[in-house]
N, C-alpha and C positions, 0 to 999 in steps of 0.2 A: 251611378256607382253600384256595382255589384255587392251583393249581401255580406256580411264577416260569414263564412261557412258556419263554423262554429257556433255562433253568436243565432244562428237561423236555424242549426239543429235545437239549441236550449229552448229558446220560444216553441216552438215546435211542440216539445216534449210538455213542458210547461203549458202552454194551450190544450194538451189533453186534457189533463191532471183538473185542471180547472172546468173544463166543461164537465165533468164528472162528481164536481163537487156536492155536496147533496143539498147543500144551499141552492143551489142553481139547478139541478135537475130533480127534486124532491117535491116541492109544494105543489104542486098542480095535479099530480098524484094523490094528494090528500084525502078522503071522504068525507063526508058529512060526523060529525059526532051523531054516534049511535042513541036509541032510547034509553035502551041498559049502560051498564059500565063499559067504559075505553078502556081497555089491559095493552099496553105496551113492550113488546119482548123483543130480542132479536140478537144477533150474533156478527162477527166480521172484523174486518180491521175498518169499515169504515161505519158501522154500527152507534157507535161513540156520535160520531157528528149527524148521523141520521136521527139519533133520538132526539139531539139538543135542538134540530129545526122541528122534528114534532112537537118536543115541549111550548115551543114557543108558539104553534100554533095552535095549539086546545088548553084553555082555560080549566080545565077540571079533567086529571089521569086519574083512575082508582088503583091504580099499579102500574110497576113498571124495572124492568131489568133487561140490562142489554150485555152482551160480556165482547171487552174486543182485546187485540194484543197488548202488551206493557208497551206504554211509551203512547199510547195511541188513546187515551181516554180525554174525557172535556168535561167541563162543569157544566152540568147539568140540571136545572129544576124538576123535580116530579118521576123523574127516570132514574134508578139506583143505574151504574158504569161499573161493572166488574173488568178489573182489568188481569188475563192470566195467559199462559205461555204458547206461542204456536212456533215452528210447526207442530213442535212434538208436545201433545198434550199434558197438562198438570193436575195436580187437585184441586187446584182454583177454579178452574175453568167444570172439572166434574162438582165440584159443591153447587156452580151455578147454574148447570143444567138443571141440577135438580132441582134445584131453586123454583128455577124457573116451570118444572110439571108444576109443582105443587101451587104456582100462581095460576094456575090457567086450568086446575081442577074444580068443579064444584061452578064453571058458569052458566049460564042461562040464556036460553035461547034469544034475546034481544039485546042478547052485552055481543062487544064486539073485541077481538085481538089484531091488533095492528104489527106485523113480525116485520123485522126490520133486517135484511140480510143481504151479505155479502161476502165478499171472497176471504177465505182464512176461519170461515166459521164454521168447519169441519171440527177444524184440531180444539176451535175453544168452547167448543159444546162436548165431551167427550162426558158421554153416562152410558158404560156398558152394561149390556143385559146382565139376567143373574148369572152368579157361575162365573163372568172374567171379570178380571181383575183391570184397573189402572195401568198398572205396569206390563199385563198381556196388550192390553191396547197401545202401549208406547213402545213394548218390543216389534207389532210388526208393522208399526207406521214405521216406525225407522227402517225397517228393510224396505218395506214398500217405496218411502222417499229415493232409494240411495239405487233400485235396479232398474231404473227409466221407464218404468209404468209411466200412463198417460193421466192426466186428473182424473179422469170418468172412471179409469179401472181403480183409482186411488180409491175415489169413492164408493165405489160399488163395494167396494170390500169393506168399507166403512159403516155402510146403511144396512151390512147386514151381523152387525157386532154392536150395534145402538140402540139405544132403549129411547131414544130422541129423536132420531135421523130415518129417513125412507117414509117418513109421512105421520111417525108417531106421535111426534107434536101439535100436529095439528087434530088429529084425534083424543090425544087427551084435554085440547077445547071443547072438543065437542059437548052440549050441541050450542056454542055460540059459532058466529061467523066469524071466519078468518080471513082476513089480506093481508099477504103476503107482498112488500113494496121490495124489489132485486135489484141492487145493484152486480150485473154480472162482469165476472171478471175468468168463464170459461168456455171455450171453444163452443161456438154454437148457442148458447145461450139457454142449455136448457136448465132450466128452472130444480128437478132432479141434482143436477149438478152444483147447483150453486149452495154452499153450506152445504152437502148429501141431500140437501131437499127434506128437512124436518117436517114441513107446511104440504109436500106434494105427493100423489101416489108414485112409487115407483114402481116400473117393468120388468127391472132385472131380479135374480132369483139366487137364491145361495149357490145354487147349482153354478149361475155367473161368477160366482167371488170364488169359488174354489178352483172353476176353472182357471183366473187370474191366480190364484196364489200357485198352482202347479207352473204355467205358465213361465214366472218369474223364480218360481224354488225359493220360494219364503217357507222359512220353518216356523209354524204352529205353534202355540202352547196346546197344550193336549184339549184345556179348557174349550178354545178359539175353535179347533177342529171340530171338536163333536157338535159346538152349535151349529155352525156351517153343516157337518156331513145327515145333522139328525133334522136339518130345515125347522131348527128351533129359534134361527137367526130369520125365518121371512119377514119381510117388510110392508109396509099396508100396499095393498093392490088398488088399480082403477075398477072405479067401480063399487068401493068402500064408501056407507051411510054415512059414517063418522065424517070422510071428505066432501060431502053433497052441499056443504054453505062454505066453502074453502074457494079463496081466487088467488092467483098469482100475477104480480103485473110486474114487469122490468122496469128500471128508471133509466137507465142506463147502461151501456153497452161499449165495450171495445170499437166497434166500427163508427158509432157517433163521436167517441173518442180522436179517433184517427180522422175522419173528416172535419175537425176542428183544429186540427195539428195542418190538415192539406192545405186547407184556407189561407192560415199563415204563410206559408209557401205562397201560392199563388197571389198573393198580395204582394209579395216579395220581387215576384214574377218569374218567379221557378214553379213550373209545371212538378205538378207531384200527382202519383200515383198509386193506386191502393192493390198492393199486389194479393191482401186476405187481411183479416180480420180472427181469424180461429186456422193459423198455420200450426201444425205439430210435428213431432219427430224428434231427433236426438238434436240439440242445439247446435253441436259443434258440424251435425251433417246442414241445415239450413245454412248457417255461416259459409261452407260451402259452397251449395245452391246460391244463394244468395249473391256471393263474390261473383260467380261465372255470371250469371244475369249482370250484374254494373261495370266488367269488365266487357260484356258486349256491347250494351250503352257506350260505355268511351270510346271501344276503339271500334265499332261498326255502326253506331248511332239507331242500335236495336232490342228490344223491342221500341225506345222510346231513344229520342234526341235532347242530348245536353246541352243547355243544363237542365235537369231534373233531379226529384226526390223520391226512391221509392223507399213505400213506407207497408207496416205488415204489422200485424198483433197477435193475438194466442196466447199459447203455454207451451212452450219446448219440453223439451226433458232432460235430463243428464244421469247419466250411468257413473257413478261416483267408480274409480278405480283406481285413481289417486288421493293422495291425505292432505294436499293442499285446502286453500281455501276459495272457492267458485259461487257461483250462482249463473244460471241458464241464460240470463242476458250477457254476464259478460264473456262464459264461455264461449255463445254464439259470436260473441264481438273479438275476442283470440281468433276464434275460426275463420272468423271473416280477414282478419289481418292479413295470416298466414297465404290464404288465399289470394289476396290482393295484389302480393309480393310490391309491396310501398309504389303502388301505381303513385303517378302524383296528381290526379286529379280526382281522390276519392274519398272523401269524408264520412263520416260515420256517429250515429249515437242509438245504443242502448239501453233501455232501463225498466225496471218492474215499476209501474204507476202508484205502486204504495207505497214505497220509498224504501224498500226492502225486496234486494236479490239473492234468494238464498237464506244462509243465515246470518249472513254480513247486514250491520244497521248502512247499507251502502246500495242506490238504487241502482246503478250500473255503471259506466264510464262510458269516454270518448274514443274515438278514434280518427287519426290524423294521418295522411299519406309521410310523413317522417316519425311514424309508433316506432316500427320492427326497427330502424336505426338508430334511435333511441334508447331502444331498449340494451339491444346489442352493446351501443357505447357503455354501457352500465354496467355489462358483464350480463345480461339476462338470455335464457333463450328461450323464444317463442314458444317449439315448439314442446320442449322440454315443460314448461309453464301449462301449458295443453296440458299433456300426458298427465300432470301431476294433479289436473282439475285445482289448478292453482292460479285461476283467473284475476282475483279480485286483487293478489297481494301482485299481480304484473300489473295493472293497471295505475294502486296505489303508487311504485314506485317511480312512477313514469309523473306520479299527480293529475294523471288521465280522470282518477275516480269522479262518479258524476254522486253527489250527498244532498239529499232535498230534507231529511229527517221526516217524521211521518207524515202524507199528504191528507190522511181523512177521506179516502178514496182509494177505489180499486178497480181498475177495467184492466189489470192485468198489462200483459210486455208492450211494451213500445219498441219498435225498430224504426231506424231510418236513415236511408245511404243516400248521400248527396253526389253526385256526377256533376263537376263543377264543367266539364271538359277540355282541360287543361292537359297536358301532357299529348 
């Protein structure tokens, strides 16, 4: 008997989600406890669950604070869980940064900091240099978020408006040793990227961040400007003493994600294929892409023959221009529809791994080759739903939405379009 479609996308998604768990991909990574003190820090949405498997394996922390999203904290022994607002940074999240310098000042060369990071630990570390403000920093993440900057230019622009981020964290350990345990959840996996990289040198230069803010036509607070245009914003460089006893190691990754999602498939005995792991661009144009590629699968049994699953990860982007309500996986999954034109042999599922697309508590939704007539019988349209970046509330209506509530993990979008070849 052939799979439920549906029922083979959910496991799927689900089978990321869980190989990414820090339970299951954390411990083995662990080090030795140090001679000096173990100092515990770190940042992320899945931070929270990374510290509680650290606590449980070292008998004696001398400290410890990790800060991740509302809704996303665990009870913890020996590790304080700050929990404060992402995307758009708060003052919860700035008291805990600096919390957090002032724990990790004053160590000694044989204590050790164990930094705990992952995706989303840009916006919940926010401690701006002197001179900006909180509310400069959350004027131009908001534009930044909303003109389809890619995460890295997000970043860059971050690490050099941060008195945390671009390596200065780990510099004001100095001189203990730092490792850095990543769970990545951005295109390419670099380390830099992940949180802005508080633990790593960064390459890029103010010069880069202002190039990005002209770029996209984000307006400045006068503050923001001058440290950018006076290089009062530089970030630590390679090649920095302060970073000479600093490691960074990945736990996990998007692409181990997705070949644990393929597996199911192929147990299944649907051939699935990994079209990228770090795809970007504007969502609603992949949706596109995308759609033509599985519309050539069906009807010319090309690149690959149905049935199959091709499946993809990264970080989209979306150009907000509507006042709807969206996030980039389900925009991608409108787009993919539209595209489709309700082939009927084409299934589909979306979702951010953290259980959160956009700024809906909502990881993505489904798609089904009878959506667009469905929707239509309701009065909806499609494309109109597009335009208005009003993905989440077409999918809600339909009961498409896919709701996992926080996962304790983050490797970032899941896609995957089932070619049943039907039709």
């Amino acid at each position: 008997m052939s799979p439920d479609p549906a029922d083979l996308l959910q496991r799927m998604f689900l089978a990321a989600i869980a190989a990414a768990q820090p339970s299951v991909c954390l411990p083995r990574h662990l080090p030795v406890a140090p001679a000096g003190r173990l100092v515990v820090i770190g940042a992320g949405k899945a931070s929270a669950e990374m510290a509680r498997v650290v606590a449980t394996h070292y008998p004696a922390i001398a400290g410890g604070l990790v800060v991740t999203r509302y809704g996303h904290g665990v009870a913890c022994r020996q590790i304080e869980i700050v929990e404060a607002a992402h995307p758009l940074p708060d003052h919860l999240g700035q008291g805990a940064a600096q919390r957090m310098i002032d724990l990790v000042s004053g160590l000694r060369a044989d204590d050790l900091v164990l930094c705990l990071l992952s995706g989303g630990g840009s916006a919940l570390l926010p401690l701006p240099l002197a001179g900006i403000t909180l509310a400069d920093k959350q004027a131009v993440s908001r534009q930044l978020l909303r003109c389809g900057a890619s995460i890295s230019e997000i970043n860059c622009v971050r690490r050099h408006l941060s008195a945390i981020k671009g390596g200065r964290l780990a510099a004001a350990c100095h001189p203990a040793s730092v490792l850095s345990l990543l769970i990545s959840d951005v295109p390419g996996d670099d380390p830099a990227d992940i949180a802005s990289g508080p633990t790593v040198a960064d390459r890029t230069t103010c010069g880069d961040a202002l190039a990005i803010i002209e770029r996209f036509n984000i307006e400045l607070p006068p503050a923001v400007r001058e440290t950018l245009e006076s290089g009062r914003g530089e970030s630590i460089k390679p090649g920095d003493q302060r970073l000479s006893r600093c490691h960074a190691r990945i736990v996990a990754t998007p692409q181990m994600a997705l070949e644990h999602a393929a597996e199911i498939a192929r147990r299944a005995g649907v051939s699935a294929h990994i079209l990228g792991a770090a795809l970007e661009g504007e969502a609603r144009d992949l949706g596109k892409a995308l759609g033509g590629i599985a519309l050539q699968v069906a009807s010319h049994r090309q690149p690959f023959a149905p049935p199959c699953i091709l499946l993809s990860g990264g970080e989209t982007t979306v150009t907000v221009r509507g006042n709807g309500r969206g996030g980039r996986n389900v925009e991608f999954l409108l787009s993919l529809a539209t595209s489709l034109k309700a082939h009927p042999g084409i299934y589909a599922l979306a979702g951010d791994t953290d259980g959160v697309d956009g700024l809906a508590e909502i990881a993505g939704a489904r798609l089904y080759p009878d959506t667009l007539e469905r929707a239509r019988a309701l009065g909806i349209n499609p494309q109109q739903a597009l335009d208005n970046n009003d993905a989440h509330s077409f999918f809600e209506a339909l009961g498409d939405a896919l709701v996992t509530g926080p996962t304790l993990t983050n490797v970032n979008d899941f896609r995957a379009i089932l070619i049943t070849g039907a039709g």
